[in-house]
C-alpha positions as CSV (number, residue, x, y, z in Angstrom):
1,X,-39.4,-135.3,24.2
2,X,-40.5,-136.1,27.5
3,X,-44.6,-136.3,28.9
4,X,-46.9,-138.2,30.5
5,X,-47.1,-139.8,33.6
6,X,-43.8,-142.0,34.8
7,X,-40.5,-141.5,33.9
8,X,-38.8,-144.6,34.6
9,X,-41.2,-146.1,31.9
10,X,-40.0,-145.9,28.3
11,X,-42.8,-146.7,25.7
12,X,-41.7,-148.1,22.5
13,X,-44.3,-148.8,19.9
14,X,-48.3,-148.8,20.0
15,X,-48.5,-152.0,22.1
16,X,-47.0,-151.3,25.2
17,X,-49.1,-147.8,25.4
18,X,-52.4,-150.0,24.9
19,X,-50.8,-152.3,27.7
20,X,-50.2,-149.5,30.1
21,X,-52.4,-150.0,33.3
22,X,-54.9,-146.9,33.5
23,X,-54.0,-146.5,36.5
24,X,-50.6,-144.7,35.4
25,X,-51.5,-141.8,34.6
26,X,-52.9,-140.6,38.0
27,X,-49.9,-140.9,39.8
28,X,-46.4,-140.0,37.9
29,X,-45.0,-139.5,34.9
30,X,-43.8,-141.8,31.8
31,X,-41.5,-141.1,28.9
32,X,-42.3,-141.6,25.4
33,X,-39.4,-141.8,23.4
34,X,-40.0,-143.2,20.3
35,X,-39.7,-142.8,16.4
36,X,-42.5,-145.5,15.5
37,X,-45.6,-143.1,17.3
38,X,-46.0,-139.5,16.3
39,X,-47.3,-137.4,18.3
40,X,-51.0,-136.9,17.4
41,X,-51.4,-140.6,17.1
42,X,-50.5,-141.1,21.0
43,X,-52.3,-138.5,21.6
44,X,-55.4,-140.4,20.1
45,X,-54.0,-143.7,22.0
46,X,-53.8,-141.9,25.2
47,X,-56.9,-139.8,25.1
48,X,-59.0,-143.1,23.8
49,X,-57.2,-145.6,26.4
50,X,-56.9,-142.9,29.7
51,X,-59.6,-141.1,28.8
52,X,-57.5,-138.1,28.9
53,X,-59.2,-134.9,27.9
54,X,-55.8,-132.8,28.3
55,X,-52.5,-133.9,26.9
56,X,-49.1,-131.6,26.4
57,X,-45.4,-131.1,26.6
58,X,-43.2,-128.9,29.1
59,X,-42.3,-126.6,25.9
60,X,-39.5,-124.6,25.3
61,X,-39.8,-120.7,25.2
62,X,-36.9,-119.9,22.9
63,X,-37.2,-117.0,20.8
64,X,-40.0,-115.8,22.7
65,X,-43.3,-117.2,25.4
66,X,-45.1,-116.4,22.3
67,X,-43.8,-119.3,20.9
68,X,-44.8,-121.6,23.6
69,X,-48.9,-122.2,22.6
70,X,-47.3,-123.2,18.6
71,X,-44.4,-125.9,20.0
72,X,-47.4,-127.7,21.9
73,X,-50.0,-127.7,18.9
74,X,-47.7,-129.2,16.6
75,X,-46.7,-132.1,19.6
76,X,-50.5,-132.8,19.4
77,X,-51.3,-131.1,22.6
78,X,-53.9,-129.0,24.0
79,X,-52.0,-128.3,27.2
80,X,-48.3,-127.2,28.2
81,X,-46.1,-126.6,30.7
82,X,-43.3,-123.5,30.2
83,X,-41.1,-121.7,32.2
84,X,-42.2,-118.0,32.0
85,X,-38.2,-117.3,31.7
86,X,-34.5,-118.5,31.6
87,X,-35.2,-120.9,34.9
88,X,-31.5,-120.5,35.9
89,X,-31.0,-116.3,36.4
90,X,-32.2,-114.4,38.7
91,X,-33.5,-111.6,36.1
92,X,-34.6,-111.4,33.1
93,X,-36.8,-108.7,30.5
94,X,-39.7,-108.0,31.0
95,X,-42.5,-109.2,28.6
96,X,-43.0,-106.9,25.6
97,X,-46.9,-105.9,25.2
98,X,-46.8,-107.4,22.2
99,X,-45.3,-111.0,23.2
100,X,-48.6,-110.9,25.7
101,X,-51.0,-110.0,23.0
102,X,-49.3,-112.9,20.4
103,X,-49.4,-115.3,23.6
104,X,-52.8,-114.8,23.8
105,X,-53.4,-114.7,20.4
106,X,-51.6,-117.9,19.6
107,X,-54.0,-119.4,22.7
108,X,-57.1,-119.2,21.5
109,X,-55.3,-120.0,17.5
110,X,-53.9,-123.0,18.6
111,X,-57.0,-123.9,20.7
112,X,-55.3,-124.1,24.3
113,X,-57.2,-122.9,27.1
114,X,-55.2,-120.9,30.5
115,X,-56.4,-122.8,32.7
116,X,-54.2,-125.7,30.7
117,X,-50.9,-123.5,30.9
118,X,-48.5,-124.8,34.1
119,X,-46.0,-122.0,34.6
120,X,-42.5,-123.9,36.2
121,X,-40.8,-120.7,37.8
122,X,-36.7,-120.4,38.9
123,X,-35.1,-123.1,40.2
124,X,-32.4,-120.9,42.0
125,X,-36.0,-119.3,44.3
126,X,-35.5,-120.5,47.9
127,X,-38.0,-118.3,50.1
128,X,-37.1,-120.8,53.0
129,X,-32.7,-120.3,52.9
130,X,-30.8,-119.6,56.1
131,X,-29.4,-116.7,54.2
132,X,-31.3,-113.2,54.4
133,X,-29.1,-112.1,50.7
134,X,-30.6,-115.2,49.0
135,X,-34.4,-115.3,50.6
136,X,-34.9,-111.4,49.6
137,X,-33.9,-112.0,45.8
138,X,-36.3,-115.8,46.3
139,X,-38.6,-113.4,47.1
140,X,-38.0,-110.9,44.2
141,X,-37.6,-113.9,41.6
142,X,-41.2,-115.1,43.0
143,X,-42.5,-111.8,43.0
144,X,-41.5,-111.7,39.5
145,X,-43.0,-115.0,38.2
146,X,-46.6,-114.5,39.7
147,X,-46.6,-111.0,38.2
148,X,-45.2,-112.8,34.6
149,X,-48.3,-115.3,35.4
150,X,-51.1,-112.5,35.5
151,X,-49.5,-110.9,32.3
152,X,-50.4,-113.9,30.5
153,X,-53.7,-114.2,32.1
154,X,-52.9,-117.8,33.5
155,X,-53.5,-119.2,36.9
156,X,-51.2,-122.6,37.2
157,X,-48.1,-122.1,38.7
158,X,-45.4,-124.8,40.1
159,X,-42.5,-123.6,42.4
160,X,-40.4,-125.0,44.5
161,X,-41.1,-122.9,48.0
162,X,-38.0,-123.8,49.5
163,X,-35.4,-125.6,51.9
164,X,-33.9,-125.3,54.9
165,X,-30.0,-126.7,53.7
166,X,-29.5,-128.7,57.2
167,X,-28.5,-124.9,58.5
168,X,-31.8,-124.3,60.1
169,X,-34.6,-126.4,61.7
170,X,-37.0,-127.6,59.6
171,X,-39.8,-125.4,61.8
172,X,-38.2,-122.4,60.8
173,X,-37.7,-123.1,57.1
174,X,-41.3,-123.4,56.8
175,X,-42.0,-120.1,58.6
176,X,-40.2,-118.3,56.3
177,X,-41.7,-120.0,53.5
178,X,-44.9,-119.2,54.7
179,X,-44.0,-115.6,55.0
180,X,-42.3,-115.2,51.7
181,X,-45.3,-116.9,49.8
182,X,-47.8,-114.0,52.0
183,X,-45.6,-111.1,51.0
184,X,-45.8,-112.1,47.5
185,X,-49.5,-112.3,48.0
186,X,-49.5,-108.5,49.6
């Protein structure tokens, strides 16, 4: 399992985390890979020495985003990161009414605010490419994680706008970004 604040750090036992600088956490990520902690105690190392208030997990979705708020209570977290769907297709089913209302349900259960859920969308969205074919279904794919993002009443989301694939000038690629991200906005 992978969080925190700097990936090319591995953490190995209870001494090292107390030796991290505080400083750390502001900036990147680190990687906690470790049978001797569980979870909930490095939580309480991390919350006591950072003075975190917020700790969590990118957690899987499998079997349903329902699922998502329970994987991150039982990694001692009180806030997550998810994709809102398979991050490597271009469609997928829509949310049942009832995987909303457990979502939500399992929230406020599980004690997890929205405003502590980080939506990842698609990696394959590219509102800036050269290619028309591939910036209209970015824009559909985009489209179709903000709307997933208001279904579970959430705010945070983290894309990847775009890139210009040394086809176009850089100028250009960010005009069409800029575009794309206003007609999802309309």
């Amino acid at each position: 399992m992978t969080w925190g604040f700097r990936e090319d750090l591995e953490i190995i036992d209870e001494q090292d985390l107390e030796q991290l600088p505080t400083s750390v956490v502001h900036v990147s990520w680190f990687k906690i890979d470790t049978p001797l902690l569980s979870w909930h105690k490095t939580w309480k190392i991390m919350v006591k020495r950072f003075k975190l208030k917020y700790f969590g997990a990118h957690v899987s979705i499998s079997g349903g985003v329902e699922n998502a708020p329970e994987r991150a209570y039982k990694l001692g977290a009180n806030a997550f990161a998810m994709f809102s769907k398979n991050q490597r297709q271009w469609k997928s089913r829509p949310y049942t009414k009832e995987q909303v209302s457990k979502f939500k349900v399992n929230l406020e259960k599980y004690n997890i605010k929205e405003d502590k859920v980080l939506v990842h969308d698609s990696y394959l969205i590219n509102l800036g490419s050269p290619k028309k074919e591939v910036r209209n279904k970015s824009l559909q794919a985009f489209i179709d994680e903000t709307a997933r993002l208001e279904q579970l009443g959430l705010t945070l989301l983290n894309f990847h706008p775009g890139a210009h694939l040394n086809q176009i000038p850089e100028s250009e690629c960010f005009e069409l970004i800029a575009d794309g991200v206003n007609s999802a906005i309309e």
